[in-house]
C-alpha positions in Angstrom: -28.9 23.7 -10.5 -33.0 25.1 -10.2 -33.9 25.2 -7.0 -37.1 25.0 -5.3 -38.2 26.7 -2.1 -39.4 24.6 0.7 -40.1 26.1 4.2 -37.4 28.8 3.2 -34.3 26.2 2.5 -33.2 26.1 -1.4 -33.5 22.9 -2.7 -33.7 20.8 -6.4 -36.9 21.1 -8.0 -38.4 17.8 -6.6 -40.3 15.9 -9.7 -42.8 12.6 -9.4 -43.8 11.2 -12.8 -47.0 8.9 -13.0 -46.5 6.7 -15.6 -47.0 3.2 -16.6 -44.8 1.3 -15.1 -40.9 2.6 -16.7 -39.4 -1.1 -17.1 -42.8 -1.3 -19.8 -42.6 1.7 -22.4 -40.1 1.9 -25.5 -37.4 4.0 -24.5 -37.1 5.3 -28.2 -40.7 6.8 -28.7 -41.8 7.9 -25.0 -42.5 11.1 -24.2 -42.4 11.1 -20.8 -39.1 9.4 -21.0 -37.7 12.2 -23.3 -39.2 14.4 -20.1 -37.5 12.6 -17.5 -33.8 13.0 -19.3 -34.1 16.6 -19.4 -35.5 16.8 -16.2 -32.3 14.6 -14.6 -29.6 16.5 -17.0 -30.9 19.5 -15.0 -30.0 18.4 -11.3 -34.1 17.4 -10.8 -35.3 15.1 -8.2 -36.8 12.3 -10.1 -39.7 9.7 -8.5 -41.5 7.5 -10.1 -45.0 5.7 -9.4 -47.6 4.2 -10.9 -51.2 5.7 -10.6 -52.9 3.0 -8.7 -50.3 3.5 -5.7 -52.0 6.9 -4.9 -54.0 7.3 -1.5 -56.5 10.0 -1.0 -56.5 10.7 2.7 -59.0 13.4 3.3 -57.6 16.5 1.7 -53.8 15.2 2.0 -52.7 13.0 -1.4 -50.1 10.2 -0.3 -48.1 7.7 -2.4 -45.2 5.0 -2.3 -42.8 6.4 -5.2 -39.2 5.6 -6.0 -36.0 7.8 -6.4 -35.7 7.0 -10.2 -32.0 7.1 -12.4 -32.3 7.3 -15.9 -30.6 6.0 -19.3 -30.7 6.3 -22.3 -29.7 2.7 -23.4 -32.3 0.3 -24.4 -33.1 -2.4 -21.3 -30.8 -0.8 -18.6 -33.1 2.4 -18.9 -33.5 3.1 -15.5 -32.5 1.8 -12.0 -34.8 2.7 -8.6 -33.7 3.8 -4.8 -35.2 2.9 -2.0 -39.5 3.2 -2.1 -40.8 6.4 0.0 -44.5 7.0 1.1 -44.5 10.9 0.8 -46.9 13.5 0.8 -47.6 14.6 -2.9 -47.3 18.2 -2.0 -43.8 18.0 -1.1 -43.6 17.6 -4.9 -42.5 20.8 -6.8 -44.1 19.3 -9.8 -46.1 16.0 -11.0 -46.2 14.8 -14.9 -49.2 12.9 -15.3 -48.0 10.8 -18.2 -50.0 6.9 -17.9 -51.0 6.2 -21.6 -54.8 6.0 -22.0 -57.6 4.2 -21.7 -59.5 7.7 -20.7 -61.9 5.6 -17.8 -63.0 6.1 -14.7 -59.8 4.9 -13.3 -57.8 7.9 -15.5 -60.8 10.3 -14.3 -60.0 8.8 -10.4 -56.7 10.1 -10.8 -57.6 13.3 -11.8 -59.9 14.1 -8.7 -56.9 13.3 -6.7 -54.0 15.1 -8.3 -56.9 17.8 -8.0 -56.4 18.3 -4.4 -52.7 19.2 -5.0 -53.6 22.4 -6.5 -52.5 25.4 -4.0 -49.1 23.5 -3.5 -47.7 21.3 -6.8 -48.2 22.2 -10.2 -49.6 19.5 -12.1 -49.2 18.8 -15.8 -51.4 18.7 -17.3 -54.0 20.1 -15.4 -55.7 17.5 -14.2 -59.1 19.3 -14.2 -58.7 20.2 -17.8 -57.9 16.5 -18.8 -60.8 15.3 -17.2 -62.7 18.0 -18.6 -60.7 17.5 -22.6 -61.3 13.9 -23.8 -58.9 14.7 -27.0 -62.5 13.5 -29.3 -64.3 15.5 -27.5 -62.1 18.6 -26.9 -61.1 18.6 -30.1 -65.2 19.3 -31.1 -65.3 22.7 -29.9 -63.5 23.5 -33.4 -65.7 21.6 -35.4 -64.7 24.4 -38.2 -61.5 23.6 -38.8 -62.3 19.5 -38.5 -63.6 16.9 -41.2 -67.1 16.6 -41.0 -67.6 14.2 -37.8 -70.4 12.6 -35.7 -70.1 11.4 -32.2 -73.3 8.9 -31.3 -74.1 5.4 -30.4 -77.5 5.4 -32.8 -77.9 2.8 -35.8 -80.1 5.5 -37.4 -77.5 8.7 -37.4 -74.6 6.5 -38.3 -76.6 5.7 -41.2 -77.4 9.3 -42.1 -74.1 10.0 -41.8 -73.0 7.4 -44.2 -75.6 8.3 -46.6 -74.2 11.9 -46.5 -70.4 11.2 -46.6 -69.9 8.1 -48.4 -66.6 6.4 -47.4 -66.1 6.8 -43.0 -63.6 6.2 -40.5 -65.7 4.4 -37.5 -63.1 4.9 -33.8 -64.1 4.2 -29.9 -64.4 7.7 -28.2 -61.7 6.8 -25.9 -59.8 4.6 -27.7 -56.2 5.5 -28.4 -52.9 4.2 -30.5 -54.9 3.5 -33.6 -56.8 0.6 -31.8 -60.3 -0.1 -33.5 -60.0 2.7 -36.0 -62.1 1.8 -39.4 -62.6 2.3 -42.3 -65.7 1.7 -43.9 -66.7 2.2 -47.6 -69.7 3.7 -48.9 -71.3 0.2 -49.8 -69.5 -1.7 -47.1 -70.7 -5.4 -46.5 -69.0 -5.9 -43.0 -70.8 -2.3 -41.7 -73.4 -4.6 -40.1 -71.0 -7.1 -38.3 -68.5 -3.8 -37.8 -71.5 -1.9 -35.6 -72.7 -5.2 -34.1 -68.8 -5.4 -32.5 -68.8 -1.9 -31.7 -72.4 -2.2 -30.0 -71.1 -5.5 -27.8 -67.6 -3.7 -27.1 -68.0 0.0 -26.1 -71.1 1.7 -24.3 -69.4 4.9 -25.2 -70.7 6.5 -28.1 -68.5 6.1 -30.9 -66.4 8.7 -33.9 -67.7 8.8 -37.2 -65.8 10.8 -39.4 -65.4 11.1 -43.4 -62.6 9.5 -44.8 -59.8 11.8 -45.7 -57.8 10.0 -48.9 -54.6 11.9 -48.5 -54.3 10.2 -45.4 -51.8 8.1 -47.4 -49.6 11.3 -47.6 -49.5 11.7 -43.9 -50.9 12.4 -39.8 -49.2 15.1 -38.7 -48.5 15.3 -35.2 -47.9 19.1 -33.9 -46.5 19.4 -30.6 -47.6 22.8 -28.6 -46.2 23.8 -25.4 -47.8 26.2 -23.3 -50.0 27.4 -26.8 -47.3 28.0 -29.1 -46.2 25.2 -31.8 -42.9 23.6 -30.7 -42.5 20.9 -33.1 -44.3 18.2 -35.4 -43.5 14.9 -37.0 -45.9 13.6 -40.6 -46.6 9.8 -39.8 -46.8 8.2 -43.1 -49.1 5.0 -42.8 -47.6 1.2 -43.3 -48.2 -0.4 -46.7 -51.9 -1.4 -46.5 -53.1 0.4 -43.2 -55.1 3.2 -42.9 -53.4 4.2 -39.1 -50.4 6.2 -38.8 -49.5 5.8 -35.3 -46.1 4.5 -35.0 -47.1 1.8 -33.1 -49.0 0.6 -35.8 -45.7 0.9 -38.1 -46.4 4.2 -38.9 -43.3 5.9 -40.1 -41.7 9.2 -39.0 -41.3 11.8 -41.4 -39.8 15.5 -40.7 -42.3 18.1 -41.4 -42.7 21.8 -41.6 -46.0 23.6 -40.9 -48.4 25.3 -43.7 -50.2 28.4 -43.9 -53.1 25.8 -42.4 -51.8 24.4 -39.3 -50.5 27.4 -38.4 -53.8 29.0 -38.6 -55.4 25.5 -36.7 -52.5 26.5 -33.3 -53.3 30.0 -33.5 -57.1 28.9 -33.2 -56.0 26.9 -30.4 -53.8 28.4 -28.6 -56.2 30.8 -25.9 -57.6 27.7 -24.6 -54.7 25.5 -24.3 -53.5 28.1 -22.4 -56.8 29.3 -20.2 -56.9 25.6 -19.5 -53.0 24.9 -18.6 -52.7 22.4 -20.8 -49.0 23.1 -21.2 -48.4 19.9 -23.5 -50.4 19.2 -26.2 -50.5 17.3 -29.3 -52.7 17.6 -32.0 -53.3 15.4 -35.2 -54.2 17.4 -38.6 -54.7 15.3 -41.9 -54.9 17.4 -45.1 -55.6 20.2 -43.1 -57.9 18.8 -41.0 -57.9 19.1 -37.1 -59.1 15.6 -36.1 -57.7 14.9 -32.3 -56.4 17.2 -29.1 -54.6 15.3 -27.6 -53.6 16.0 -23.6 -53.6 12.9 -21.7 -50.1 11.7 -22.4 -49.1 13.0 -26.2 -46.6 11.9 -27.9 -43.9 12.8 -30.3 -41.3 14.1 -28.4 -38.5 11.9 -29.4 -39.4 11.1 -32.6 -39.2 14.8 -33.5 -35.5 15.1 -32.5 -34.7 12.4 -34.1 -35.5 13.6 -37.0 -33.3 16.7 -36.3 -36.3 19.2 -35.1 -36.2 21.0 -31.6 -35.6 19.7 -28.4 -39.1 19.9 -27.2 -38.7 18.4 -23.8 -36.5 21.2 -23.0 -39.0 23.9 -24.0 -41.6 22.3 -21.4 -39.4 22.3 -18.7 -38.4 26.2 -19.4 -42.3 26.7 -19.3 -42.6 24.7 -15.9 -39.5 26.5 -14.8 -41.0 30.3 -15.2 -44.2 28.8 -13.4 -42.8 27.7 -10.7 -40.5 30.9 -10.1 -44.2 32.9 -9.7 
């Protein structure tokens, strides 16, 4: 069983996940569930708590968690012990795995896992996700990405259009295919489409050409720790434009081309500078559109599909850190 040293004593590697709450996600497509199996099937201590329940007292990070069991059988998925209020850095190790919206209540949580840094490693980084919006990260390679704009002006949207022809309009922080666009070259909703955008987000807003093959496929690669682990092609629905499988996208198994290996070598030094140990990025045709390191996805869908066991290779990662 790993063990973890506390005040000299060997104990099991002691684990809190902060998650939406477990009795809401899909069993068959989480992540963090994938995670939490592997972390259990290797004698872990599992808790469980939802991000709103930390407390920030001073420098010291408290929370009410739960001892958490888990299953893999859909709607008897997981059963909880008795709550706890414990201090956070009595954890060995904290998954910060709540789904997105990216706002200031995301960002919150990140400040406070931030205090836990000299005793419980944190993954991701929380000072790297607050500082790695996946649209925004994801700009520092604006080489290897479809031509893309990232503004809240009429005027360069416009420009943009009149350059590109045919765009894909997305909220900066938007996430799971909601409010994604596309809009033709001689579009007659654009108006009403910016006027919604306008009313709805004060963010500044994606603009990126419209990549056709996207009918052939997203590709969701999975890196852990830098180095390519896995990915998954999500084939669009019959008459959508977003691959997501929560928008009906459908799984396909997928190897990796000459390009996308190039794209994760790119990447790879600053996912790792940054200790972003999970990562998933999204490449159409060849194109790197999203980083994404909040709570990525792919996990399960990947071993379905008969790839590796990428759950596995994060906790070997976490396992090697926390032995230093």
């Amino acid at each position: 069983m790993p063990q973890a040293a506390s005040s000299g004593v060997q104990r099991p590697i002691k684990v809190a996940v902060q998650m939406d709450h477990i009795s809401s996600i899909n069993i068959a497509g989480d992540s963090a569930f994938a995670l939490m199996l592997e972390a259990q099937d290797r004698g872990y201590e599992l808790f469980h708590y939802t991000p709103e329940r930390l407390a920030l007292w001073g420098e010291k990070v408290m929370c009410r968690v739960e001892p958490v069991t888990v299953r893999d059988e859909v709607g008897n998925h997981f059963s909880f012990g008795e709550p706890q209020r414990v201090d956070m850095s009595d954890m060995d190790v904290v998954l910060m795995r709540q789904d997105p919206p990216f706002d200031l209540a995301y960002i919150a949580a990140t400040h406070i896992l931030e205090k836990l840094a000299e005793t419980t490693l944190v993954v991701n980084n929380p000072i790297s996700v607050r500082n790695a919006p996946e649209k925004l990260f994801v700009t520092q390679f604006s080489d290897l990405m479809p031509a893309t704009l990232v503004t809240h002006d009429k005027d360069e949207i416009d420009e943009f259009r009149r350059v590109h022809g045919d765009v894909v309009m997305k909220p900066l922080f938007g996430h799971g295919g909601a409010a994604v666009f596309r809009v033709a070259e001689k579009d007659l909703n654009y108006g009403s489409l910016y006027d919604f955008f306008a009313v709805t987000f004060r963010e500044p807003w994606v603009i990126q050409k419209f990549l056709p093959n996207v009918k052939h496929g997203d590709k969701r690669i999975l890196l852990v720790d830098g180095e390519f682990a896995g990915a998954v092609n999500r084939v669009p629905a019959e008459g959508d434009l977003r691959s997501n499988m929560v928008r009906g996208g459908s799984p396909k198994d997928s190897d990796l081309t000459d390009r996308e290996r190039e794209i994760c070598a790119r990447l790879r030094p600053a996912l790792k500078e940054q200790g972003l140990i999970l990562v998933g990025i999204d490449v159409i045709d060849g194109n790197l559109t999203e980083i994404n390191v909040t709570a990525p996805t792919g996990i399960r869908a990947i071993q379905k599909l008969g790839g590796p066991d990428v759950a596995a290779m994060v906790w070997d990662v976490l396992e090697k850190k926390l032995s230093k």
